[in-house]
Legacy VTK file of the C-alpha trace (Angstrom):
# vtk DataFile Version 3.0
C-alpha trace
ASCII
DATASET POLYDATA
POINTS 561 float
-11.874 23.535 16.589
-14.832 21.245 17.047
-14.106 19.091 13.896
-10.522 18.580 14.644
-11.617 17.242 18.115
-14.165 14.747 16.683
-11.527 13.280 14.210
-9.197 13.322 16.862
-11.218 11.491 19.243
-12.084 8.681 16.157
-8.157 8.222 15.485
-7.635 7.721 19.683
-10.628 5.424 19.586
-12.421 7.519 21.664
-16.040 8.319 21.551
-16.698 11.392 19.573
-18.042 14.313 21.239
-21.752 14.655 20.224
-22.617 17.042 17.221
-24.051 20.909 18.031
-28.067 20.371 17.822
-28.947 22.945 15.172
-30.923 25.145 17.458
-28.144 26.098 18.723
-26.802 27.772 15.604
-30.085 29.926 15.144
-29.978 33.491 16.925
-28.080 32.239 19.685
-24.386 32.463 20.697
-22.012 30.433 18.968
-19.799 28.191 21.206
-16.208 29.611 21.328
-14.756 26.682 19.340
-16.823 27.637 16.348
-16.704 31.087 15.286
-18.308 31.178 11.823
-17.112 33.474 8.717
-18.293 37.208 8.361
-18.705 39.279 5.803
-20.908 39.174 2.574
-20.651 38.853 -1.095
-18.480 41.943 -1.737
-15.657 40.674 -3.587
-12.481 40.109 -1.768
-9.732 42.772 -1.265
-7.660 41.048 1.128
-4.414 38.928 1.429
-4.085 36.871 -1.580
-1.162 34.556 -0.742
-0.934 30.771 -0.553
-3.520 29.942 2.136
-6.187 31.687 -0.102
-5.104 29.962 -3.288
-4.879 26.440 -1.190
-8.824 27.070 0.424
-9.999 28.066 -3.037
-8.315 25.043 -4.973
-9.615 22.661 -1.970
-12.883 23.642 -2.231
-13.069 24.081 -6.432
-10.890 20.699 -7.622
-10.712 17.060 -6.500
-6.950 17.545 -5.368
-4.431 19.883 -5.904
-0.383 19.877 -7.009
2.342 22.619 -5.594
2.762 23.290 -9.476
-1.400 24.256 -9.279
-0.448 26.369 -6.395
2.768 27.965 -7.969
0.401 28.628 -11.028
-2.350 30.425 -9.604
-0.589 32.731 -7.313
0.598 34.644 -10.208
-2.929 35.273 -10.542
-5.376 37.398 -8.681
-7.938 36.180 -6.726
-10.780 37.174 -9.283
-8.680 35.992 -12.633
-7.938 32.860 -10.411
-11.657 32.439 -9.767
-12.506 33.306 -13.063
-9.594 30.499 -14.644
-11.176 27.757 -12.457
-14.843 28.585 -13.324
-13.695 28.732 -17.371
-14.511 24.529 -17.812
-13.763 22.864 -21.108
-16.252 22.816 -23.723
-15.757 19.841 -25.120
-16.479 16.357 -23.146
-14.221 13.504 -21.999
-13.685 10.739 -24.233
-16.285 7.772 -23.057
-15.468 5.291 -21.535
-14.312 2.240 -23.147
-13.945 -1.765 -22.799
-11.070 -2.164 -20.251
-12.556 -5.284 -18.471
-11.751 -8.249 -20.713
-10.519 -11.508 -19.232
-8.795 -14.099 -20.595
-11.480 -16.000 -19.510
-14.561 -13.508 -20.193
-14.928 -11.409 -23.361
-17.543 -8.889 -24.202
-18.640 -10.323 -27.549
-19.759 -7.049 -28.810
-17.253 -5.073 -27.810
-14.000 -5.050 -28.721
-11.021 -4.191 -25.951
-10.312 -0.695 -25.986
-13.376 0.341 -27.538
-16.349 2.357 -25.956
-19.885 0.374 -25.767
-21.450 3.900 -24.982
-22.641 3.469 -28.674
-22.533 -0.205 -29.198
-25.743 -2.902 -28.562
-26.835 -3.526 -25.351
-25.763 -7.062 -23.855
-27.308 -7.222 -20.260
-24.559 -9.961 -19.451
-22.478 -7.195 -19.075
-24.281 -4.567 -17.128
-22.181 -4.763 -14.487
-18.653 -4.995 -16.211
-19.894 -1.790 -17.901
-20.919 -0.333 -14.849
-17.418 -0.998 -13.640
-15.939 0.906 -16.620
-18.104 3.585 -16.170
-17.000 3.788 -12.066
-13.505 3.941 -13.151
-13.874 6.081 -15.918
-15.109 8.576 -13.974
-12.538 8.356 -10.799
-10.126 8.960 -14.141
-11.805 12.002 -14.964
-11.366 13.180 -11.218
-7.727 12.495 -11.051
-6.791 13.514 -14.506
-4.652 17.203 -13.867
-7.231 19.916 -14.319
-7.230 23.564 -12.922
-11.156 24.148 -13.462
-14.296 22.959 -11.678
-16.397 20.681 -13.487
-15.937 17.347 -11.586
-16.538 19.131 -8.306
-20.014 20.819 -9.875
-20.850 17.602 -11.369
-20.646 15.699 -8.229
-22.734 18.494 -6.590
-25.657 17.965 -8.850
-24.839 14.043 -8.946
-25.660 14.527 -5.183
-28.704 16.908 -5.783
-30.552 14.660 -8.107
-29.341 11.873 -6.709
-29.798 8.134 -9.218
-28.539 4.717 -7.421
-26.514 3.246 -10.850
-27.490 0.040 -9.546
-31.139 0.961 -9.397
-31.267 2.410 -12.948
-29.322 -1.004 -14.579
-28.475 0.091 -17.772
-24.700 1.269 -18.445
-25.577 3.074 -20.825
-28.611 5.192 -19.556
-25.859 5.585 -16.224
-23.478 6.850 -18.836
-25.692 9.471 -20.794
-26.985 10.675 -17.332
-23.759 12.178 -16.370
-23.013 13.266 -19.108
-25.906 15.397 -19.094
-24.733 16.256 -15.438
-20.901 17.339 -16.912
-22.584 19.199 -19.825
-25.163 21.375 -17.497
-23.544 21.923 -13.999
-22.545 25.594 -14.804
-25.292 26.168 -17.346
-29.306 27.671 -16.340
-30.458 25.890 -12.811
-34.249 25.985 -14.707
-33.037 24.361 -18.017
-31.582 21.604 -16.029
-34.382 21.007 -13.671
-36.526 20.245 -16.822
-33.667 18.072 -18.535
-33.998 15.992 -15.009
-37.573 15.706 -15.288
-37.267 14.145 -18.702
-33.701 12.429 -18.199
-34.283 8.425 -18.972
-31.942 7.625 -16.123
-34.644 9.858 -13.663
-37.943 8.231 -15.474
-36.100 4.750 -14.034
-35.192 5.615 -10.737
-38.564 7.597 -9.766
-40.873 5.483 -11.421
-41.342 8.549 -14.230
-41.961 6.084 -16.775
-44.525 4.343 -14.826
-46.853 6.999 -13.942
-50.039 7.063 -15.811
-53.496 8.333 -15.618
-55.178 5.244 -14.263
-52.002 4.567 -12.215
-50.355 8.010 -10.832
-47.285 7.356 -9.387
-45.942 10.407 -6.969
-42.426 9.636 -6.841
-40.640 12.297 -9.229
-43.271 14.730 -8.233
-42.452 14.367 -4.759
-38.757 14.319 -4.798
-39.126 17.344 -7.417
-40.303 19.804 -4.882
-38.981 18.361 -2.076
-35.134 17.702 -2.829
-34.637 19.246 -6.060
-36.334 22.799 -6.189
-38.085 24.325 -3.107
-36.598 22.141 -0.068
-38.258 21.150 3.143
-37.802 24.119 5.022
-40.665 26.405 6.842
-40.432 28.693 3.355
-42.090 25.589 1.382
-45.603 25.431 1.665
-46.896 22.983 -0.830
-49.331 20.486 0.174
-49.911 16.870 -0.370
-52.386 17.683 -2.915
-49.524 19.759 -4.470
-47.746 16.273 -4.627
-50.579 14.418 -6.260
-51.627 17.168 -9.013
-47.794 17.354 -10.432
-47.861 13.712 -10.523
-51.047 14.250 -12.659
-49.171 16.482 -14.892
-46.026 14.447 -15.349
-48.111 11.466 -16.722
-47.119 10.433 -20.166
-43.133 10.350 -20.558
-42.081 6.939 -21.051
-39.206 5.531 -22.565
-37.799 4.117 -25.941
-35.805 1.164 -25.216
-34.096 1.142 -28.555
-32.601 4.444 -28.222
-32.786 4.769 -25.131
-34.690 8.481 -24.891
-37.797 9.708 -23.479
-40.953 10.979 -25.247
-44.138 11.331 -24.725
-47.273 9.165 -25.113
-50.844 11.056 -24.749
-52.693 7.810 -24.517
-51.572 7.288 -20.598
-51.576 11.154 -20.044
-54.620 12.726 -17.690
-56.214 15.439 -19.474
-58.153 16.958 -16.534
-57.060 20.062 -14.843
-54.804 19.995 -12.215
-55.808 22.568 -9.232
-52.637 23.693 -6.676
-52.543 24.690 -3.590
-52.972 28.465 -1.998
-48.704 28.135 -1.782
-48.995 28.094 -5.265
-51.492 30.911 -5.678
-54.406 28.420 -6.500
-52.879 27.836 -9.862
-54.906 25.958 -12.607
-52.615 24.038 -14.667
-54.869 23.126 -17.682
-54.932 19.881 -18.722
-54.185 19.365 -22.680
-55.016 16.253 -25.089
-52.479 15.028 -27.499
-49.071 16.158 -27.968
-49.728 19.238 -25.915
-50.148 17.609 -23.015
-46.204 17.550 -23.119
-46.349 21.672 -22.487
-48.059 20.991 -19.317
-44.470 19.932 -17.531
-43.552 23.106 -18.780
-46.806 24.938 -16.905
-45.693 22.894 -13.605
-42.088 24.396 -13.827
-42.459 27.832 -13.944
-45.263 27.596 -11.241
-42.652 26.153 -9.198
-40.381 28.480 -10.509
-42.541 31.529 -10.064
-41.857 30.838 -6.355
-38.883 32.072 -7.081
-37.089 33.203 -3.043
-37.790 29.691 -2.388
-36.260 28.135 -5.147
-33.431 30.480 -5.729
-32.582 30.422 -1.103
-32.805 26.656 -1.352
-30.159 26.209 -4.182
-28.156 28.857 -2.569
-27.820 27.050 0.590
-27.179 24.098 -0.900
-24.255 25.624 -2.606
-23.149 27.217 0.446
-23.226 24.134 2.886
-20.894 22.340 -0.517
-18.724 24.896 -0.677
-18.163 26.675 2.353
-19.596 25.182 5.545
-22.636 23.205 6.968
-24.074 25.921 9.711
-25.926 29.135 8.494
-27.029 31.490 10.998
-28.943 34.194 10.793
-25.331 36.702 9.674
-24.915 34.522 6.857
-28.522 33.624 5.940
-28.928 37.747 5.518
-25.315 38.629 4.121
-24.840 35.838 2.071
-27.492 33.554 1.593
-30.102 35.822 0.240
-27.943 38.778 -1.586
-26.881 35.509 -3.894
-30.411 34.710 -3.968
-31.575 37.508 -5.234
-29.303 37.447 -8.254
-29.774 34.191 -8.809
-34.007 33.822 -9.375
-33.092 36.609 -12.177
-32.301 34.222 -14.718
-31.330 31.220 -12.843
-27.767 30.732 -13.992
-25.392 28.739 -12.011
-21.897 30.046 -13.140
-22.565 33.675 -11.946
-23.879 32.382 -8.761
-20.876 30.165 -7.973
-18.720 32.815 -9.577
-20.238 35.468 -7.072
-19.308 33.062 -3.930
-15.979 31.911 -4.898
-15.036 35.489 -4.755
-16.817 36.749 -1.562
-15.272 38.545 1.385
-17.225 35.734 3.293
-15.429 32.831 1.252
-12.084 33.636 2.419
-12.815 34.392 5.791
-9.875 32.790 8.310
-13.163 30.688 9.758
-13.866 29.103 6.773
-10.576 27.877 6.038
-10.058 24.040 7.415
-13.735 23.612 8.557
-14.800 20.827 6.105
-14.200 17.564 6.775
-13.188 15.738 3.287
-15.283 13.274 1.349
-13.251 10.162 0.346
-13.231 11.470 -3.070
-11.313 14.503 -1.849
-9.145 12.043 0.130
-7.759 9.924 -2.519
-7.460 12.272 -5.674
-5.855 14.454 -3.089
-3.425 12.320 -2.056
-2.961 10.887 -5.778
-1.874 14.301 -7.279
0.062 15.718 -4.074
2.011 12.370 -3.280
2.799 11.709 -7.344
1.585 8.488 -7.656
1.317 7.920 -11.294
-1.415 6.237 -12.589
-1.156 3.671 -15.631
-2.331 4.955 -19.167
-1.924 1.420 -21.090
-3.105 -1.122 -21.576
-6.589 -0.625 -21.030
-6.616 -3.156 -18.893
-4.170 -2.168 -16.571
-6.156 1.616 -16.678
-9.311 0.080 -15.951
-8.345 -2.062 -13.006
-6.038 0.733 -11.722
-8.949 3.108 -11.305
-11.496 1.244 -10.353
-8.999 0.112 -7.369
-9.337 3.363 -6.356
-12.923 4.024 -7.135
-13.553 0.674 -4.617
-10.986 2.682 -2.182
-13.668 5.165 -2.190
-16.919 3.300 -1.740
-15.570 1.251 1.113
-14.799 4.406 3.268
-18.424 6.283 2.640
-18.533 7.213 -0.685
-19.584 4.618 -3.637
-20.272 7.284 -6.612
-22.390 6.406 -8.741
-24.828 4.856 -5.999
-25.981 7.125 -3.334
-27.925 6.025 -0.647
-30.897 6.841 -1.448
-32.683 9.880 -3.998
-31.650 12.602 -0.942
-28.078 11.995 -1.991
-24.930 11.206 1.047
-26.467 12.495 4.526
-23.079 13.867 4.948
-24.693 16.735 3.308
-27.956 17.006 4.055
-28.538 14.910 7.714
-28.616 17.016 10.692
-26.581 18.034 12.831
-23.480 16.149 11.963
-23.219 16.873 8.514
-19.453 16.095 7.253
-18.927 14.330 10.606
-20.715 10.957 8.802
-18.250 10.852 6.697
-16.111 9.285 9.564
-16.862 6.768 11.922
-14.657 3.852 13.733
-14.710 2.244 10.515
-14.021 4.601 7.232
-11.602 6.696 9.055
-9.008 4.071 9.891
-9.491 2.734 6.231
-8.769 6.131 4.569
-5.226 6.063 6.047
-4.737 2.342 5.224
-5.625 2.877 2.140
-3.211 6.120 1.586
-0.614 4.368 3.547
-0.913 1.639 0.843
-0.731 3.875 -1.950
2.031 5.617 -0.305
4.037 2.443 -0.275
2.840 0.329 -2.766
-0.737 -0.932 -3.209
-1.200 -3.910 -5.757
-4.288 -3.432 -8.380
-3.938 -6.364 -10.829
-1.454 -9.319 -10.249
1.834 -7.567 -9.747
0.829 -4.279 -10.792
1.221 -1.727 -8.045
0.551 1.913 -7.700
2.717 3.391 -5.727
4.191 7.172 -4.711
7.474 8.478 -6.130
7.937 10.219 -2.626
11.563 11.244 -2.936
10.075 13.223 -5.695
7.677 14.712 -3.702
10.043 15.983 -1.174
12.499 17.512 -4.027
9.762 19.166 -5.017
10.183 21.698 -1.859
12.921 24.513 -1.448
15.329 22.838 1.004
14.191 19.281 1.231
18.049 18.286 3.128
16.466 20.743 6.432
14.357 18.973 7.853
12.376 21.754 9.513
11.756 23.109 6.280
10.630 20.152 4.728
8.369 19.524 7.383
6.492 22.627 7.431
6.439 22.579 3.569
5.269 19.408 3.812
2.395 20.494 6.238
1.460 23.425 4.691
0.919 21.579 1.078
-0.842 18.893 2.843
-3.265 20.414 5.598
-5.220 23.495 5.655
-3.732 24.594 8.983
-0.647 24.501 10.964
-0.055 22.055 13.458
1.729 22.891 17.007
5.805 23.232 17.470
5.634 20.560 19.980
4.127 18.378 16.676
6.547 19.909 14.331
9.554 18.525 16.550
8.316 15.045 17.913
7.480 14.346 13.942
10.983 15.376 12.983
12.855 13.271 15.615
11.219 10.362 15.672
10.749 10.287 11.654
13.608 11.953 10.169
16.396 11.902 12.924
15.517 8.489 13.525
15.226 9.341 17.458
18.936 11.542 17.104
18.422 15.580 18.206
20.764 17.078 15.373
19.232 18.221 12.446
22.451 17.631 10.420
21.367 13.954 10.441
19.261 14.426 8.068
20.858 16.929 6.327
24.100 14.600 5.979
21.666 11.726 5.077
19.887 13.643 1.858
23.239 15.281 0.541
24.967 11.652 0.783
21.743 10.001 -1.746
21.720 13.365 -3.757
25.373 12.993 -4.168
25.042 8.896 -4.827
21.546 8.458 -6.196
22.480 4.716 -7.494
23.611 3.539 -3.922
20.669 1.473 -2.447
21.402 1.799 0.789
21.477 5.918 1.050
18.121 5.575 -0.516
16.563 3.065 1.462
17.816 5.046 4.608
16.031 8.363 3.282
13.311 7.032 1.788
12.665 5.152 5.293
12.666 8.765 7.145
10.278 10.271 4.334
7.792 6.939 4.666
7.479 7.583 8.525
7.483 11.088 8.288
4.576 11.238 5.484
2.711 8.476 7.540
2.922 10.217 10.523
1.172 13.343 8.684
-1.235 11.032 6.796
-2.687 10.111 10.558
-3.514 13.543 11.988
-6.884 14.783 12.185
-5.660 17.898 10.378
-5.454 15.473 6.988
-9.123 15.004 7.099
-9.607 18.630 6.797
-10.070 20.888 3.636
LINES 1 562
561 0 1 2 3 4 5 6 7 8 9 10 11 12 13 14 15 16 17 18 19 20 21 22 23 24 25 26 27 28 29 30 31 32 33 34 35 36 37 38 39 40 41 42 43 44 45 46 47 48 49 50 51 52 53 54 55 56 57 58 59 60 61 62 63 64 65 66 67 68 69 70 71 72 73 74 75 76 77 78 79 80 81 82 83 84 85 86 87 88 89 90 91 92 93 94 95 96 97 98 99 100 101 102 103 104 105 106 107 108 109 110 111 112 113 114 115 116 117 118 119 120 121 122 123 124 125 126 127 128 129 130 131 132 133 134 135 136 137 138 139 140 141 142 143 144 145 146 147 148 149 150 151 152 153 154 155 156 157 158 159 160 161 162 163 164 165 166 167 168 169 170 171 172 173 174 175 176 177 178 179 180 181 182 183 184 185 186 187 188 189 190 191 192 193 194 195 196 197 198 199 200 201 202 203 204 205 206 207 208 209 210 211 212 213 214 215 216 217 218 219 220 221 222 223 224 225 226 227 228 229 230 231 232 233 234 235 236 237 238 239 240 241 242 243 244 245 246 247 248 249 250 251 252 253 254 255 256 257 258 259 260 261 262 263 264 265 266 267 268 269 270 271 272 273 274 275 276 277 278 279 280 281 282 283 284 285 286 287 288 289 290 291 292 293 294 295 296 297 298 299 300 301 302 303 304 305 306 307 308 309 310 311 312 313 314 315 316 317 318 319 320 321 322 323 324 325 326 327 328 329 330 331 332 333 334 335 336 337 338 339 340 341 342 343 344 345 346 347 348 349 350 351 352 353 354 355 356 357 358 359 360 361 362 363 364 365 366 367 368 369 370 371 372 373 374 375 376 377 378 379 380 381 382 383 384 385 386 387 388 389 390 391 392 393 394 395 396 397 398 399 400 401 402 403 404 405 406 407 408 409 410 411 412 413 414 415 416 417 418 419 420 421 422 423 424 425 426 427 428 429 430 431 432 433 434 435 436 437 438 439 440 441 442 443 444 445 446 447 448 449 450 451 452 453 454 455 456 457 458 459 460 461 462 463 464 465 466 467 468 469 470 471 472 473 474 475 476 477 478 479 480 481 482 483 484 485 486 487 488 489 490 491 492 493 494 495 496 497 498 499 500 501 502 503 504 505 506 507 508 509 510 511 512 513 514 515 516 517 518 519 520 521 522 523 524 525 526 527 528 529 530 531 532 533 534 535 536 537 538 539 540 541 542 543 544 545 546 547 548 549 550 551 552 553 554 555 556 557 558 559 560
């Protein structure tokens, strides 16, 4: 497959083959090494085994366990579906004070406690920042079965906000939240939220715009990036552009709560006149406190448009969940049947629902097409390679995670900071798409980095995190056979097989340490089980399952989901 080759050629230091240029993907052949999925939105009646459970958990959770696996192949696919779209109601516990220093000490808030609702203290911006990066890669890793983190990243993405850019922890803080609350709730509801979110008002000048001094930032990035797209379906004009920004004037911010309202006084009045794209819509402009409604007049104009909209979204969702390339099969099987459902009453569970348990979802095609974020990378690795993270003190839980959050950032992916307002180009830039994720640089540091948490990877002082990976391997049916444990191995780890010729280099030169008898390690695993407290017979099997496991954690197939 074209993907495996590209990471292939990265790990051999080659130069990666150049991407597909997207005309090539519409009405025209595909080329033979990437045969897209069929089928539509019908739901699924096929094979429901443990590759289908693996794609749907790879594309639905940050990281799966075999105990996730074990539990939802009881299931069927829809009640599976159905379990994994069913998120908790109630929100994570906020994140607290875990940065103290003996020789640096928030003075208004204590260790251990949250300054979510505490004063402000701008000498700690970034120290709260911190907490609030590794509170979150907490909430990734923590063992879940249900898809709010990987929703809440997609509209983190969406409408993109740099933390950096917007300062205040605690604005950064409530923003997500809002995110985590709304990601399976009514698309329309949260578009508004957005427009008014404090966090937004900062990053896209919002708060700024005023009738003597429109600023067309938020308007822009509102119809562009957030609700119709750039595509040949979105018609607006740069008049469009300049008459929202007309009718967003007013929202500003209280600094002492830290809320948005609205202020009349730097509001335009006048009428705002749109484009013929917009059916030459009036939007009439209203003095005092009604001028507020008029955000609510540009909405459902943009709203009424509603094939844009709803196809935009859709393909959004698609390219996050399934692959990057639509042609013109998918655009009219998938893309607009969910469409049309969708612009009905804009609601984001149903929709998600409705692809999760497509024919075209489980398609062999899509399976192992999507090249992981570093996200996906770590909390994958975390959960499937047992490395248990610290829960006190808060210290040691705060530096732990944000270790890892770091681990991300320095191989593509700094949450919490995008690039820019169009989110990581990963999935938006043409025609590479996942393919940024890995260059000459992040891809050798996501296996150093693995490697290192594999065999022990120091976060504070001493402090290490490390894998319990004799546990792992007891963890599969006949861990002493080496061939089993091997494919076990592989078939937790990747989403495809690798070759025989693979299979049996890995096992001699790992676990038969170069010998051609698979009783080796047979005799090798029975002798620890049988003497668990003798250092050496531990050492000598724990030295086969480190090379083995590193061996794995350097194929192309481990960048692949």
């Amino acid at each position: 497959m074209q993907r495996r080759a590209f990471i292939s050629n990265l790990i051999a230091d080659k130069e990666p083959p150049k991407a597909l240029p997207a005309e090539q993907f519409q009405n025209k052949a595909l080329p033979t090494d990437l045969q897209l999925g069929q089928g539509g939105i019908a739901n699924y009646t096929g094979t429901w085994g443990e590759a289908q459970v693996k794609h749907l958990l790879r594309r639905t959770l940050f990281g799966f366990t075999k105990a996730d696996v074990d539990f939802f192949k009881t299931m069927s696919m829809s009640d599976a579906v159905d379990y994994i779209m069913n998120i908790p109601t109630t929100q994570p516990n906020p994140p607290v004070n875990g940065y103290n220093t003996s020789t640096d000490i928030d003075p208004d808030i204590s260790a251990g406690q949250t300054w979510v609702n505490g004063p402000d203290n701008i000498n700690y911006h970034g120290q709260r920042r911190n907490s609030l990066y590794a509170w979150n890669m907490e909430q990734i890793l923590a063992p879940q079965r249900h898809i709010r983190e990987k929703m809440t990243f997609f509209f983190h993405n969406h409408f993109a906000t740099e933390a950096e850019t917007v300062g205040w922890p605690i604005v950064v803080y409530n923003h997500h939240k809002m995110l985590r609350e709304n990601c399976l709730g009514n698309f329309k509801d949260l578009v508004k939220t957005v427009t008014l979110d404090v966090a937004m008002l900062i990053y896209l000048n919002g708060y700024l715009n005023t009738k003597t001094a429109p600023d067309e930032n938020y308007a822009r990035e509102l119809m562009e990036l957030f609700t119709l797209g750039k595509s040949s379906e979105s018609q607006y004009t740069e008049d469009d552009v300049k008459a929202a920004a007309r009718v967003l004037t007013g929202w500003r911010i209280n600094v002492n709560n830290y809320t948005s309202f609205f202020s009349d006084v730097v509001h335009d009045t006048g009428n705002k006149t749109f484009s013929a794209f917009f059916n030459n819509t009036v939007i009439s402009g209203k003095t005092g406190s009604a001028g507020a409604t008029e955000t609510d007049d540009l909405l459902n104009m943009i709203f009424a448009k509603d094939d844009v909209v709803a196809r935009y979204i859709v393909r959004k969702l698609y390219k996050y969940f399934v692959y990057y390339v639509i042609d013109s099969n998918i655009e009219n099987n998938v893309i607009i049947p969910l469409a049309n459902d969708f612009k009905q009453n804009w609601e984001i569970k149903p929709l998600v629902t409705a692809l999760l348990k497509s024919e075209h979802f489980y398609d062999s095609n899509n399976m192992g097409c999507y090249i992981k974020n570093s996200l996906d990378v770590f909390s994958t690795f975390v959960k499937q390679f047992k490395v248990t993270m610290p829960t006190s003190p808060v210290e040691d839980v705060f530096s732990a995670y944000l270790t890892l959050h770091y681990g991300a950032a320095v191989t593509g992916l700094n949450w919490g900071n995008p690039p820019n307002v169009s989110g990581w180009p990963a999935y938006y830039q043409t025609p590479q798409f996942y393919q940024l994720w890995l260059n000459s640089d992040t891809l050798p540091k996501r296996i150093m980095y693995t490697v290192l948490l594999m065999v022990g990877f120091q976060y504070k002082g001493t402090n290490t995190l490390v894998s319990d990976i004799i546990e792992v391997a007891k963890q599969f049916s006949d861990p002493s056979n080496p061939n089993t444990l091997i494919q076990e191995s592989i078939d937790l780890m990747y989403a495809m097989d690798i070759s025989s010729a693979k299979k049996q280099s890995l096992k001699q030169s790992t676990l038969l340490f170069g010998q051609t008898s698979d009783h080796y390690w047979t005799d090798a695993w029975n002798d620890y089980l049988a003497n668990p407290n003798d250092a050496s017979k531990k050492n000598l099997v724990l030295t086969g399952l480190l090379y083995m496991y590193k061996y794995l954690l350097d194929l192309a197939e481990n960048q692949l989901a």
